[in-house]
KESETI-81591 format. One record per residue: residue in one letter; x negated, y negated, z of N, C-alpha, C in turn. Coordinates in steps of 0.02 Angstrom, whole numbers, padded with zeros to 5 digits, always signed. Layout:
N
aXYZXYZXYZ;...
This chain:
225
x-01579-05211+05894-01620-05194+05836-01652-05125+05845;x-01678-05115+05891-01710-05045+05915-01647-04986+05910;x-01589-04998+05921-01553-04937+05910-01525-04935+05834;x-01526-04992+05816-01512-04983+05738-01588-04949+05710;x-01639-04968+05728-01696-04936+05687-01679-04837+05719;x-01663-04820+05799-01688-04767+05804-01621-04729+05760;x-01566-04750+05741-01505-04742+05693-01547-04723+05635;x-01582-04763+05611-01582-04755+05534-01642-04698+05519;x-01685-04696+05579-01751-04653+05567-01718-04578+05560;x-01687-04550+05600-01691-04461+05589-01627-04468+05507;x-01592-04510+05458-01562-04507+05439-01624-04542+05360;x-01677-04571+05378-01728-04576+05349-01772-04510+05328;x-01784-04474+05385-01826-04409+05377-01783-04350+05346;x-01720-04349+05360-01672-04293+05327-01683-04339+05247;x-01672-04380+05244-01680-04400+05142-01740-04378+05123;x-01789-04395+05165-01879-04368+05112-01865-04298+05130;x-01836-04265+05149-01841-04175+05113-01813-04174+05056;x-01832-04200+05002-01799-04201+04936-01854-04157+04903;x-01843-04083+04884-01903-04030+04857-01885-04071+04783;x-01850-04098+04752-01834-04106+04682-01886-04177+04665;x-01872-04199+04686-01927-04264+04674-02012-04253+04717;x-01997-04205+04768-02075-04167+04765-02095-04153+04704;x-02054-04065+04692-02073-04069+04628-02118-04104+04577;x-02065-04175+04558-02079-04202+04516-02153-04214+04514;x-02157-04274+04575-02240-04292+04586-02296-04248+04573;x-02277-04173+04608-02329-04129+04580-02349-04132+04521;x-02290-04099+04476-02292-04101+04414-02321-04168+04380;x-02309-04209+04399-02333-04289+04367-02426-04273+04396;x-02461-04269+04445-02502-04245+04479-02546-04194+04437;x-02497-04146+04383-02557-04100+04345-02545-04110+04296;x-02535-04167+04268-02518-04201+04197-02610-04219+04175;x-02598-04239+04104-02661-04267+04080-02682-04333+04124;x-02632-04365+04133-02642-04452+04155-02607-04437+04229;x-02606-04385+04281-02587-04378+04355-02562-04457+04378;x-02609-04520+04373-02604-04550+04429-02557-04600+04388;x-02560-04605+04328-02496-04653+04288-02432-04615+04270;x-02431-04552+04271-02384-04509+04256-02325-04491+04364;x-02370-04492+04382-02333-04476+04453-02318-04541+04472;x-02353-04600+04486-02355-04666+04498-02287-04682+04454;x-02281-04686+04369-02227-04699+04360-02144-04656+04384;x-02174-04595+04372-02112-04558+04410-02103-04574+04460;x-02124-04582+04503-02082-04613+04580-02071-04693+04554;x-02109-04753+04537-02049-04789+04543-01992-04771+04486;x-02008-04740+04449-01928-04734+04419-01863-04711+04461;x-01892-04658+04506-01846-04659+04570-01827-04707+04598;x-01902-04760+04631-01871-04790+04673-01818-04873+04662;x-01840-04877+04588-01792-04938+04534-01738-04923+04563;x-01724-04841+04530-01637-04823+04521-01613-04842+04604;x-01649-04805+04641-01614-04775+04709-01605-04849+04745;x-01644-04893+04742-01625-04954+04769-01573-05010+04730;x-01586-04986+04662-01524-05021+04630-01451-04993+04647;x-01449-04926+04665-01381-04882+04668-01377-04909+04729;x-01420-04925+04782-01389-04946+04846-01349-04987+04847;x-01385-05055+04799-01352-05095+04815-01271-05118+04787;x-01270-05071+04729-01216-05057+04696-01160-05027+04734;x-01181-04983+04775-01151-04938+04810-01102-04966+04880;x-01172-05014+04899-01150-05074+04957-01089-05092+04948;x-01105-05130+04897-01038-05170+04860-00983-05139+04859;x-00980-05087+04835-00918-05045+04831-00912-04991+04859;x-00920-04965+04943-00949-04943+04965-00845-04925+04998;x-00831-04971+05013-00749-04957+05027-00715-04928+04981;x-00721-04948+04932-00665-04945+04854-00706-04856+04853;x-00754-04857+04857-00778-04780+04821-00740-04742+04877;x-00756-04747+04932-00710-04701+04998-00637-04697+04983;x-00609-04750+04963-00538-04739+04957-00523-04700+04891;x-00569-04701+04832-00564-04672+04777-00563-04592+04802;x-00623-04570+04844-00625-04522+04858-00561-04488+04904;x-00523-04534+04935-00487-04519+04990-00410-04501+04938;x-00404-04516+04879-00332-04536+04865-00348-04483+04778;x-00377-04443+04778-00389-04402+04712-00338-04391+04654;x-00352-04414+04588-00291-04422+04551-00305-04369+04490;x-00256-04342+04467-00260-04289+04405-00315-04300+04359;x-00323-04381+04332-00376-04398+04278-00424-04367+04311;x-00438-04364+04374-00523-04374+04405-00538-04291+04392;x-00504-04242+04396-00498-04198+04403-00508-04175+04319;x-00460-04193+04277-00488-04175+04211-00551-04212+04178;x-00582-04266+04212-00650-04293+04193-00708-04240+04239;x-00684-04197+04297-00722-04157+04327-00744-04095+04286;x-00671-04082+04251-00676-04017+04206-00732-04033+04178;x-00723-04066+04122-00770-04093+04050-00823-04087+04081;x-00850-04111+04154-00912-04117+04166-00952-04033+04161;x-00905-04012+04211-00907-03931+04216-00936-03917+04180;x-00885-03901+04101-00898-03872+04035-00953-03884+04007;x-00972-03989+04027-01045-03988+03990-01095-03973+04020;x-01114-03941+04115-01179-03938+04124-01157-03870+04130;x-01125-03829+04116-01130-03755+04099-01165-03749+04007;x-01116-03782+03977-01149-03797+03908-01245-03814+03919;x-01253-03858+03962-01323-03873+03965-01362-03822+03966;x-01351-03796+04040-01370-03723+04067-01384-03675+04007;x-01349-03656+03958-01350-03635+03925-01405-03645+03865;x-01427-03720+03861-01452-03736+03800-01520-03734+03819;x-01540-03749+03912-01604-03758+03935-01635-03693+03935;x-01578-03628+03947-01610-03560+03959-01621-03531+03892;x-01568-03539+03833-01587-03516+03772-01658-03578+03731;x-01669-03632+03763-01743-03659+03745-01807-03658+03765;x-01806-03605+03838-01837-03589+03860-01875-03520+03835;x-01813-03471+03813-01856-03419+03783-01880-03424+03723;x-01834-03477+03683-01905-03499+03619-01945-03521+03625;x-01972-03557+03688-02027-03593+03700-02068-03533+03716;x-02054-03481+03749-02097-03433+03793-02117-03377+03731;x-02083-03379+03649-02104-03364+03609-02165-03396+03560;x-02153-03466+03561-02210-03506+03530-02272-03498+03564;x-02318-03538+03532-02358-03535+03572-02362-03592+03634;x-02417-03574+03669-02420-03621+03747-02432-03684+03723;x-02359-03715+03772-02358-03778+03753-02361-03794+03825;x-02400-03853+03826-02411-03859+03918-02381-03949+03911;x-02310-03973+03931-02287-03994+03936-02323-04055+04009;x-02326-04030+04039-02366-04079+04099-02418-04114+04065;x-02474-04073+04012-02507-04118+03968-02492-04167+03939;x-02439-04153+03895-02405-04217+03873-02358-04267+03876;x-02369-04264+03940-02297-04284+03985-02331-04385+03954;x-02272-04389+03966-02288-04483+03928-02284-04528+03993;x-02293-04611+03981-02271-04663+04033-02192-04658+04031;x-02173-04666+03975-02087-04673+03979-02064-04619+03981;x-02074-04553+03973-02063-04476+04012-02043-04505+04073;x-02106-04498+04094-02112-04511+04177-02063-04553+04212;x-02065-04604+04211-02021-04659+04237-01935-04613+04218;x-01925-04592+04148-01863-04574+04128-01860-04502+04184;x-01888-04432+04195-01885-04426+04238-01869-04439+04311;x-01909-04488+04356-01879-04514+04408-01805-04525+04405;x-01809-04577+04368-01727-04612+04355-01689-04554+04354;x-01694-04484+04310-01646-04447+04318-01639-04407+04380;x-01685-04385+04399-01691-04367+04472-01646-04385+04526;x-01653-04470+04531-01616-04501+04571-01539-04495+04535;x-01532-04507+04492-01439-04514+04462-01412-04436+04466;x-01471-04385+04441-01431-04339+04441-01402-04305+04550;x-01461-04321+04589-01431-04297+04661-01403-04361+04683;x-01376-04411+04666-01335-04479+04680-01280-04449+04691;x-01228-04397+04685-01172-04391+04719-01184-04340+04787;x-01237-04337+04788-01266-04293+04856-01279-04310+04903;x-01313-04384+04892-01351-04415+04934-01314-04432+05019;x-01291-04389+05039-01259-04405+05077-01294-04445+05141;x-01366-04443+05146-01395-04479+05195-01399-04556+05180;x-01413-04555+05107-01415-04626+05078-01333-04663+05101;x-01298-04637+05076-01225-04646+05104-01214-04675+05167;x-01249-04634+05231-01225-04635+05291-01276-04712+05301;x-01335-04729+05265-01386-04779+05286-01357-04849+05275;x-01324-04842+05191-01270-04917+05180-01229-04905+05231;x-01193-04860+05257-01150-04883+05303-01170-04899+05369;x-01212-04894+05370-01265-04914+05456-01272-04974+05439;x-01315-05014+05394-01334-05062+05364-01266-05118+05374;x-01200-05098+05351-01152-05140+05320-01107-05137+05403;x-01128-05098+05431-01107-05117+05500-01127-05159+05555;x-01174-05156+05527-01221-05208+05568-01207-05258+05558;x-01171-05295+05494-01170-05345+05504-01222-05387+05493;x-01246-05387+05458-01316-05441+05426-01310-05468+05383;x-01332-05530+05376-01328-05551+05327-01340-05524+05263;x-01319-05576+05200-01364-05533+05121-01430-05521+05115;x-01472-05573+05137-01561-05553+05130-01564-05510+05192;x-01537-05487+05250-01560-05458+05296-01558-05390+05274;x-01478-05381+05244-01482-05309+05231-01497-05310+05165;x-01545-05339+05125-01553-05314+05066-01639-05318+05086;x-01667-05338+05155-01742-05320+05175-01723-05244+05187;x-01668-05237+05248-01682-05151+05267-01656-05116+05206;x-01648-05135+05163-01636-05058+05122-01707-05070+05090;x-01732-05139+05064-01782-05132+05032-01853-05083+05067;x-01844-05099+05121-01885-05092+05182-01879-04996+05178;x-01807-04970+05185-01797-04906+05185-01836-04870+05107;x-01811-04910+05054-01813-04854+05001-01920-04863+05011;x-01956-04917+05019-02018-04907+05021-02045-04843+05079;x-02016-04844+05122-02041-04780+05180-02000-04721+05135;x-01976-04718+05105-01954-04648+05068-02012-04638+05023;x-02037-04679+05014-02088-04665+04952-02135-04665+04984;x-02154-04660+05007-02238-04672+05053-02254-04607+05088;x-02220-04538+05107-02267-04481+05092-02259-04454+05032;x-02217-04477+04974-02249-04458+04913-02294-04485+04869;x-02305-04548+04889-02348-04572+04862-02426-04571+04899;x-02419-04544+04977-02489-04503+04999-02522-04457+04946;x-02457-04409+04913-02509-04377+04895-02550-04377+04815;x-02503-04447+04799-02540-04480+04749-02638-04514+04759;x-02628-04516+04826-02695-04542+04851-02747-04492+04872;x-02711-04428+04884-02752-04360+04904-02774-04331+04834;x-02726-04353+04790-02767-04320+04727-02818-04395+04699;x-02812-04440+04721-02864-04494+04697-02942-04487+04747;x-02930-04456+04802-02978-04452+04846-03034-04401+04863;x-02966-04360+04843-03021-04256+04818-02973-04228+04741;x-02990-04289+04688-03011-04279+04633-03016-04188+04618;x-03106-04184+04611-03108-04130+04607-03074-04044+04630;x-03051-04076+04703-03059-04020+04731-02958-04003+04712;x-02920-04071+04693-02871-04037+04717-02836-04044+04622;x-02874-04056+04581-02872-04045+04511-02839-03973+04494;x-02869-03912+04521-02855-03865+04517-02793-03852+04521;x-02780-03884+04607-02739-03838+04639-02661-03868+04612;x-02661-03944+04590-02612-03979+04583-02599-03958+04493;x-02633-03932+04481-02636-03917+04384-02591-03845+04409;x-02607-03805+04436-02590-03720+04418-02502-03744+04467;x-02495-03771+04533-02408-03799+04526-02411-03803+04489;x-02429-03873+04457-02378-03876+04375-02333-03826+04364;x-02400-03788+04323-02387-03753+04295-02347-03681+04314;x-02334-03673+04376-02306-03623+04404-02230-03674+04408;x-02219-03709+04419-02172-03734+04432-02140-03741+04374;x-02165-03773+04319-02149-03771+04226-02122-03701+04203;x-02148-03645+04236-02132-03587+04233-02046-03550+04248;x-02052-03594+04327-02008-03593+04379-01935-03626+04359;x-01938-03667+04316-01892-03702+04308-01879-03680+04243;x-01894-03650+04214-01845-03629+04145-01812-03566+04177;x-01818-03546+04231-01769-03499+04274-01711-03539+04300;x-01754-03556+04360-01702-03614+04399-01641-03640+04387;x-01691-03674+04337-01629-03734+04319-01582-03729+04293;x-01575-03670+04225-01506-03643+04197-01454-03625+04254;x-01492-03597+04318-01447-03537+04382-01424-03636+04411;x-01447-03673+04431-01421-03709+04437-01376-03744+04406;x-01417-03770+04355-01347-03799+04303-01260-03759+04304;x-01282-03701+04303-01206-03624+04303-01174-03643+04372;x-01210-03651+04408-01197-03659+04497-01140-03721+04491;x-01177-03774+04470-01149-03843+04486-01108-03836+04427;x-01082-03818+04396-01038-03832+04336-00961-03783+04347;x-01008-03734+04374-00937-03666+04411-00908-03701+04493;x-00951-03758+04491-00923-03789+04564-00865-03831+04549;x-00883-03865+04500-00836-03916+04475-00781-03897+04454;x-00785-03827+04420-00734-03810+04353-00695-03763+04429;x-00715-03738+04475-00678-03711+04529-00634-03763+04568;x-00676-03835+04554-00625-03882+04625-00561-03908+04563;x-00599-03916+04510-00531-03947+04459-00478-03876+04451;x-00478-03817+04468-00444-03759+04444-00390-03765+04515;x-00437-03764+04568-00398-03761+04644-00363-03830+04658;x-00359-03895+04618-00333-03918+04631-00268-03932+04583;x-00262-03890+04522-00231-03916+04481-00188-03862+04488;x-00189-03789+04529-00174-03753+04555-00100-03752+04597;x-00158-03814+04655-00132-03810+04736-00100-03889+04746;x-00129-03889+04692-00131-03989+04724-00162-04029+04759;x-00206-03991+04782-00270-04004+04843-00336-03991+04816;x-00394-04031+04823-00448-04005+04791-00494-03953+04847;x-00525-03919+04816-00577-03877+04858-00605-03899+04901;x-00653-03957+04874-00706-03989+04903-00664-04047+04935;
């Protein structure tokens, strides 16, 4: 048991460097309602991310071999994807400079309960084909050999320690209130800023990734990635 726990810990601490669901919390943090607005954004994370585990469990072979055996369809459903988060990219950066024409709209203000939660959730689905630590943890888990409630305690057990230094600093803003009001309002808002940059250069990034592995493989016959 001790070498399965010291297994899963440094493969635990590489997953909480997630700056994207930092992010989030901040941002939930300099909202009107901080402690119902961040509170729901992380569990909306942590719903998805423990439901995808266990989904994932399950089909945890079949997805490897999917990945192992790549077929033309997968490749023209890669395109489409391409096309649409370049299309996105596109729609977030051209709504960004109409926003930066209106007047100040401070979005963290009105961030909602079902915002929030809807956030998390996307968070988690959208870096779900990344997750490569989450990946390597079902497969630690499913090696072991445990039973169904055993391994459905350690993942339960895992996705709660993922959440627990972000949800510290749900308690640092409940504790110095005043003092960290400020500091957690102006992120926000630097970050609200930050991301009508960002996120288009990303969206272009990840969409020229895709539309490059479906080009090189339809090419070569081999995919990039």
């Amino acid at each position: 048991m001790l070498g399965f726990i010291a297994t899963l810990t440094p493969i635990l601490i590489s997953d909480i460097l997630n700056p994207v669901l930092l992010a989030g919390v901040i941002f939930g943090l300099g909202s009107r309602r901080p402690f119902l607005n961040s509170t729901l954004l992380l569990l909306g994370w942590f719903v998805t991310y423990f439901a995808a585990g266990i989904l994932l469990a399950l089909g945890l072979d079949a997805i490897i071999d999917f990945f192992k055996t790549p077929r033309p369809i997968d490749f023209v459903v890669e395109t489409v994807l391409g096309l649409l988060l370049i299309g996105l990219g596109v729609y977030v950066a051209r709504t960004g400079q109409r926003q930066k024409k209106k007047k100040e709209f401070d979005d963290a203000d009105t961030l909602s309960a079902g915002t929030s939660f809807g956030i998390g959730a996307s968070i988690n689905l959208i870096g779900m084909p990344f997750a490569i630590p989450y990946f390597a943890v079902l497969g630690q888990i499913l090696k072991a050999d445990l039973d169904w409630m055993g391994a459905l305690m350690v993942l339960l057990i895992y996705n709660l320690l993922y959440v627990l230094p972000f949800s510290l600093l749900i308690f640092i803003r409940l504790i110095y209130r005043q003092e960290s009001d400020v500091l957690f309002k102006s992120i926000s808002d630097g970050m609200e800023r930050l991301s009508g940059v960002v996120m288009p250069i990303l969206l272009f990034l990840l969409g020229g990734a895709l539309l490059a592995d479906a080009f090189v493989f339809f090419s070569t016959g081999a995919p990039l990635f």
